[in-house]
N, C-alpha and C positions, 0 to 999 in steps of 0.2 A: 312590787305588787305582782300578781299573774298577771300581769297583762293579756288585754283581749289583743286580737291580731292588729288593729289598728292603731295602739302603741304599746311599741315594741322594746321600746329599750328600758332598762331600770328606771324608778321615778327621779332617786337621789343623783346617781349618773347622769342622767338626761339634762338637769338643773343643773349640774357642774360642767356640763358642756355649753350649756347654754352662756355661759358666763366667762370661759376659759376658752383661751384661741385653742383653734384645733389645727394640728400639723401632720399631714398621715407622714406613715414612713413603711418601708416593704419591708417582707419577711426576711429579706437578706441584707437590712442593713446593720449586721453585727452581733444582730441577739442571739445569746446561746442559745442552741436548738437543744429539743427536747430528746428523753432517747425512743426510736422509732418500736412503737409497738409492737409490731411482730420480731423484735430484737430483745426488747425489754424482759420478759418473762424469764430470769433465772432464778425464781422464786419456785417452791412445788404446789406452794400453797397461800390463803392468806395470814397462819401464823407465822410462815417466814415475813411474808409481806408485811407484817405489824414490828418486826425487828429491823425494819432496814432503816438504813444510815443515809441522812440529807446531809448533801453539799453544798452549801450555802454560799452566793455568792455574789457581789454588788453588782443592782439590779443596772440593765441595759434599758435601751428607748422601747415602748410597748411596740409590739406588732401590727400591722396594719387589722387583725383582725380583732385585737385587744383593743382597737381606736386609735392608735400612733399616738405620735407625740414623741416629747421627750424624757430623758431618765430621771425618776425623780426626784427631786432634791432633797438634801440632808436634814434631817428635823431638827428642831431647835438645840443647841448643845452639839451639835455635830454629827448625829446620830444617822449610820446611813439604812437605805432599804435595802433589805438581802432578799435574794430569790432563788428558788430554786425547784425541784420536782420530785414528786413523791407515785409511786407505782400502784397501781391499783388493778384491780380485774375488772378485764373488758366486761365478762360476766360473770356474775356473783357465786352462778350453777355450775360454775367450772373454774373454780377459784385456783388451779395449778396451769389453768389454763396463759393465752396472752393478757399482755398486760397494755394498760396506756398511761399515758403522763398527766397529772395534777400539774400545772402551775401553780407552785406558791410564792408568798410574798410576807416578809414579818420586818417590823421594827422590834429590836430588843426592849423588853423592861429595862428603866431607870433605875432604879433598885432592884435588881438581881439577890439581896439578902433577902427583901420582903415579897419574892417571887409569888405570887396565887400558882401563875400557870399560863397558857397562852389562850386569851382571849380570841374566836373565829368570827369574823364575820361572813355575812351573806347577805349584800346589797339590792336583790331581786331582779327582775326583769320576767321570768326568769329569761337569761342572756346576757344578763351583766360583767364584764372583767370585775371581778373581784381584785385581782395585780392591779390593771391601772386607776380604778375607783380608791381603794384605802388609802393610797398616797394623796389625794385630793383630799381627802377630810381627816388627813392627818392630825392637824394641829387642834382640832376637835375633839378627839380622843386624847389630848394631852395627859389629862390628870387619868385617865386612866391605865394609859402610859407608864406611870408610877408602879403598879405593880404586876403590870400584865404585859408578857409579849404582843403586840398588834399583830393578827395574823389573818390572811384572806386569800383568795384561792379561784380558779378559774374552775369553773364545777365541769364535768364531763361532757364536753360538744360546747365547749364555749371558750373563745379567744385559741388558747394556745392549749390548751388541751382537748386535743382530738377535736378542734373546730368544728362542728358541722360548717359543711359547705351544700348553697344552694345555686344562688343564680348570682351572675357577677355585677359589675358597678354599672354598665349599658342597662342591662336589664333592668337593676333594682331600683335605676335611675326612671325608665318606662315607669315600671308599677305602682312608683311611687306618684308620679304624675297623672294615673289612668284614675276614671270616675270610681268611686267606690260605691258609692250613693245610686243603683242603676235605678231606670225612671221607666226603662221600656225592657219589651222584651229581648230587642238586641241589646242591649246595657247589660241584661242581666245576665245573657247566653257570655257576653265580652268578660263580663266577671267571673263568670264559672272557670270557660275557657284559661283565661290567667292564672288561676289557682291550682287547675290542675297542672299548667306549666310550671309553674313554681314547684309544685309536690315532688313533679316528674324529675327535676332536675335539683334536688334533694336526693331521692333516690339511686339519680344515676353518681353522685360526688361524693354523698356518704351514706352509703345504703349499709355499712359493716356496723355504723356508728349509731342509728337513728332505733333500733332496740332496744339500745341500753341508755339511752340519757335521759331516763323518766328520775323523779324526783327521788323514788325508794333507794335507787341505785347512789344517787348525790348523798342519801341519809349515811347509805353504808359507807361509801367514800370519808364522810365526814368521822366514822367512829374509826376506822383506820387511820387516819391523819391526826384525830386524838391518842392512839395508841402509840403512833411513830412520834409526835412530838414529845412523848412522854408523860400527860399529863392520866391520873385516875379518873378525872371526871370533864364533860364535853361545856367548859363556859362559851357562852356564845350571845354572839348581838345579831339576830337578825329582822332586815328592813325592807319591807314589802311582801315579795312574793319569799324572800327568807326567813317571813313564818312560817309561810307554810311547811317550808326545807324544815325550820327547828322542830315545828310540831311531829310531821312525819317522823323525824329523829330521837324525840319524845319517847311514843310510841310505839318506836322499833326495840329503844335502849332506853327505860324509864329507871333505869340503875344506875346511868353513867350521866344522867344530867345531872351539870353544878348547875352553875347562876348563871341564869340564861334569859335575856331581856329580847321581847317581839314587838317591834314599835313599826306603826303602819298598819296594819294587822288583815291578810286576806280570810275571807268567811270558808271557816272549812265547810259547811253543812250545806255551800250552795254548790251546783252546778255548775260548768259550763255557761249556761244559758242566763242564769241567773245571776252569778258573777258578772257577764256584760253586762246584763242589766240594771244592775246594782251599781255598777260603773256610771252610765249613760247619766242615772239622779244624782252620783256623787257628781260627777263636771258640771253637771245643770247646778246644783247647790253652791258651787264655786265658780260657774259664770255668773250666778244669780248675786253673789256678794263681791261678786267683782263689780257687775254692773250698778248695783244701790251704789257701791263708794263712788264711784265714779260721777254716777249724779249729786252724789249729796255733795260735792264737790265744784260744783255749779259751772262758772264759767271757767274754772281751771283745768275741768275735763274737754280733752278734747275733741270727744267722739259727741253728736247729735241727741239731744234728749234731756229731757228733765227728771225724769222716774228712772227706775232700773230696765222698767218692762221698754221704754220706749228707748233706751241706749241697746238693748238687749235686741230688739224689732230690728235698728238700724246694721244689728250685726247680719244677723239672718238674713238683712237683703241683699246686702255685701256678698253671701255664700253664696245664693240664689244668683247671682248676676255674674259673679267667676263660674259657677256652673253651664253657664250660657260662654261666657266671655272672658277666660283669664286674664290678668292683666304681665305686667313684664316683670321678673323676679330676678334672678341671680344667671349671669353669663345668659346664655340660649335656653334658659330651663324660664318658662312661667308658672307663674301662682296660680294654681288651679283650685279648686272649690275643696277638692281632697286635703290639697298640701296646706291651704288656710284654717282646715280644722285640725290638723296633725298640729299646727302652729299654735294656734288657741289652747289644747289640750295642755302642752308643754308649756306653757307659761304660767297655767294654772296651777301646777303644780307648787311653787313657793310664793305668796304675797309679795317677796321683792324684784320677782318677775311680772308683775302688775306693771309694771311702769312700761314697759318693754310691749307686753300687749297692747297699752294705750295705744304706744307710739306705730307700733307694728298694723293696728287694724285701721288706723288714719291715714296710715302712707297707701294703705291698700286699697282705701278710698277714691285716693288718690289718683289712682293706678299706679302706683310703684309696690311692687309685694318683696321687695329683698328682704325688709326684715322679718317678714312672716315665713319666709320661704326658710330663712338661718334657723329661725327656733322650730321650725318641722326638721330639717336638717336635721337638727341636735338631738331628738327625739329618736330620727329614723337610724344614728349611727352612720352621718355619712358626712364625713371631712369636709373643710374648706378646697381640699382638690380634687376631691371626688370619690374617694375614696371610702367605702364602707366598712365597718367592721362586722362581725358576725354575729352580732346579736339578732338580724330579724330572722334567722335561718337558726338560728339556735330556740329564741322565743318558740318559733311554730315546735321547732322538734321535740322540744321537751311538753310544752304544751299537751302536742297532739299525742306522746307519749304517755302521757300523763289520762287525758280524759278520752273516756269513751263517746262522749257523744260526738256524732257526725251528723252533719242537716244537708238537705237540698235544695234546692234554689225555691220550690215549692213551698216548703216546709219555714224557710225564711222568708219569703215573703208576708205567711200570715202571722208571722210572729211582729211585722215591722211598726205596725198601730199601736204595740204594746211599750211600741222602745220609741216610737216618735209620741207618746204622752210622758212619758216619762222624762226625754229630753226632745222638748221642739230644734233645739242646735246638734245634737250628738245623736238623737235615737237612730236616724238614719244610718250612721256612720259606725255606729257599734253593731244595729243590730245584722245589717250584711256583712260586717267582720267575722259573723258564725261561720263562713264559710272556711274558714282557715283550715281545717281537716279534713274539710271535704277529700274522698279521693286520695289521701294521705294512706300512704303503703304500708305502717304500720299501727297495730291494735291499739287502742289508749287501755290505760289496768283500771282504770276504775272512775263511776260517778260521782263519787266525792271523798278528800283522804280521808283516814282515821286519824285522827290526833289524841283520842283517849291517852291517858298517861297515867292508868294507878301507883301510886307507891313513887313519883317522879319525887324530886325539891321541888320548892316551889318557882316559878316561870312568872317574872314580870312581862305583862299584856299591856300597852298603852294603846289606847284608841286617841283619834282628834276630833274633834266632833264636825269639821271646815272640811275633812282631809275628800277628795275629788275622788281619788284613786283604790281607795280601800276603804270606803264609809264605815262609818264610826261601830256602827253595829253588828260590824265585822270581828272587832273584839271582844264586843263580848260574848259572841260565838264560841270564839276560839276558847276564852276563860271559861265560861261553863263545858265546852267539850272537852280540856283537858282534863277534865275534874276537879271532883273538891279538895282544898288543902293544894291543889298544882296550880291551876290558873286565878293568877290574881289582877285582878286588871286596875289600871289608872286611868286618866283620863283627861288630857290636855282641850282645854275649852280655847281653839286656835284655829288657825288658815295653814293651806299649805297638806304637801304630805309628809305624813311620819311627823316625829314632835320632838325626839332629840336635837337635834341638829334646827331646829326652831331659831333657835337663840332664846328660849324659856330656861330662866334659871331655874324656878322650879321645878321644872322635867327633870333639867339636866343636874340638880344638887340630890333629887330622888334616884336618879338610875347610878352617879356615883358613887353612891352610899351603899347602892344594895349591894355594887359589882366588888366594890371597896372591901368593904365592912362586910356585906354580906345583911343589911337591917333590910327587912323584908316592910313594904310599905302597907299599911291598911288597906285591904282591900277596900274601894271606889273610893281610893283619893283624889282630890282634882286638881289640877294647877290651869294657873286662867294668865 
């Protein structure tokens, strides 16, 4: 998804950590370095740039800034992950100019005869390692596997290509803990205050870098990495905020799209403003059907209440009372009112993170908040050792890159009555996330992309009608904005975000067909 400032990492990522031990590991333990961009550039231009030759090579342990961990393992059949980097311009308007480094990441086609070409994804945040995320849902793209190279990519100012860097692990460890929610006027002056620290110290680690990582830049990135991998035409799966990547990409190059599937789907025609907003009733819609099951569940649930509304009451006092009183979390770090809905947010994300919330808002009752604290963790990109990756520093740059709008403390505050009916649990917490640009050093290009696409192939669109993070009617945004005969939308009647990766066979028997075969589905198909 785009994410608003208050979650920051990709949705699909976020879930895969939540589930997956997290191990950081530093930039110097081993992994090939990238080649340094003001090095890089012996290119004149970017039709050299479009001929250059990748070195493919068996992938090492992610970077602390990719999320660490370990190398990933061989796919079924033996098959390992290659990685490698591909050169691009810093900027587009000086294309002879310096260059910086793509991270990339591919598993070979199974069939190398019945080759299509190399399928890209783009996992969203925007901030997500693309490298260390594909390995994670490998075995998911299996049968796709059969005739497409897997291929993903660390987009410009994210992990190991040209990281944006902001504030370090003390710090993002502070911000993460400080009230977001302010109540008074010095709460509110304390949040500004923060924000512009953070801006500031963006600026001062990657002011060369924070120009250029707006999304149009990712688009062109992407039609160069189709030219260098070889293929004629751009197939592509992207998941969240990597629709919007695909649409922009659409729209720049409505020649070179093949078969290109947008599952999760962000609303091109809204705003900034609207966008969170849009957010705040997606999480209210999937706390709201978290909390029904949980009652209708009776005494097996083990949060207080009979109705949804009065399990849903008992959560809100829970905030209100860590807001006053945190209680004890992980090492020296407490659960704070902040990091309890950072926690919530991220569980909502998949129905088989429902268990997990249960148990996590019971202990917090309790007063032990560890496990609420791990799934804000996982959310925020910050290791079992402390250790952060760069996706919140990424999120803001391309974000604020991205949109023009900027608010002031003023200006949000009378927006906040619109975002606390919208979500009595989240309207707070989203709608003082406007602040993320506040004060940010560089201009955003615009108030909402273009995705128009005449003359495109056609672009499978799935919406879910449960999804928290990109509400449903975000798709069919997107499919009417790309046009007639390009956006075709579907429509997965489920929980959760994004719908492939569901575990719905008939999602997933419809988007392998199309990427397959190429059999374009009826538009308003539904699968339930």
């Amino acid at each position: 998804m785009r994410t608003s400032p208050a979650l920051r990492a990709a949705a699909l990522a976020a879930t895969a950590t939540v589930l997956l031990p997290l191990t950081a590991c530093s930039d110097n333990s081993g992994n090939e370095n990238p080649p340094h961009a003001a090095n890089a550039a012996d290119a004149s231009g970017s039709a050299d740039l479009a001929s250059q030759k990748l070195t493919w090579k068996t992938c090492q342990a992610p970077s602390t800034a990719q999320g660490g961990g370990t190398a990933p393992t061989p796919l079924p059949g033996g098959a390992v992950w290659e990685c490698s980097f591909m050169k691009v311009p810093r900027d587009y308007a000086k294309p002879g100019g310096d260059t910086i480094p793509l991270a990339l990441i591919r598993a070979r086609a199974v069939n190398q005869n019945k080759r299509i070409g190399s399928l890209i994804f783009n996992f969203g945040g925007p901030g997500a390692s693309g490298v260390a995320t594909l390995p994670a849902f490998g075995p998911s793209y299996a049968s796709l596997r059969t005739r497409y190279d897997l291929v993903s990519f660390d987009p410009r100012g994210v992990g190991r290509s040209e990281g944006v860097k902001c504030e370090n692990d003390q710090q993002l460890d502070a911000r993460f803990q400080s009230d977001a929610t302010p109540e008074t006027a010095a709460e509110e002056q304390a949040l500004l205050n923060q924000q512009r620290k953070f801006a500031a110290a963006c600026e001062k680690n990657s002011s060369s870098e924070l120009p250029y990582v707006g999304t149009t830049n990712a688009a062109r990135d992407m039609d160069l990495m189709r030219q260098v991998l070889g293929d004629d035409k751009l197939h592509y799966f992207g998941i969240s905020y990597g629709t919007e990547l695909g649409g922009v990409y659409a729209h720049l190059f409505p020649e070179k799209v093949g078969r290109a599937v947008l599952d999760g789907v962000v609303d091109p025609t809204e705003d900034y403003k609207q966008s969170s907003l849009g957010q705040a009733k997606g999480f209210q819609l999937a706390l709201d059907n978290f909390t029904r099951n949980c009652a209708d569940r009776g005494a097996a649930c083990k949060l207080p209440g009979t109705t949804g509304k009065e399990v849903e009451q008992g959560i809100a006092e829970l905030l209100d009372r860590l807001d006053k009183q945190p209680v004890s979390g992980l090492g020296s770090r407490q659960l704070t009112q902040s990091q309890a809905t950072t926690g919530i947010a991220a569980s909502l994300y998949s129905k088989e993170t429902w268990s997990l919330l249960e148990q996590g808002i019971d202990e917090a009752d309790g007063g032990n908040g560890a496990l609420l604290l791990a799934l804000a963790d996982s959310l925020n990109g910050r290791s079992r050792t402390g250790r952060y990756d760069n996706s919140t520093a990424a999120n803001a740059a391309v974000n604020c890159a991205d949109s023009k709008q900027r608010f002031t403390v003023d200006g949000t505050r009378a927006l906040i009555p619109e975002f606390r009916k919208a979500s009595p649990v989240f309207g707070d917490y989203l709608g003082w996330g406007l602040l993320q640009c506040t004060d940010w050093p560089v201009a955003g290009a615009w108030k909402t992309p273009d995705v128009s696409a005449p003359g495109a192939a056609p672009i499978l669109v799935i919406g879910n009608t449960g999804d928290p993070a990109t509400p449903y009617k975000g798709a069919q945004a997107m499919a009417q904005e790309l046009g007639p005969g390009v956006g075709v939308q579907m429509t997965y009647e489920g929980q959760g975000h994004g719908a492939y990766n569901s575990g719905n066979a008939c999602v997933k028997k419809t988007v392998v067909s199309y990427l397959l075969d190429g059999t374009v589905p009826a538009a308003g198909t539904v699968c339930r």
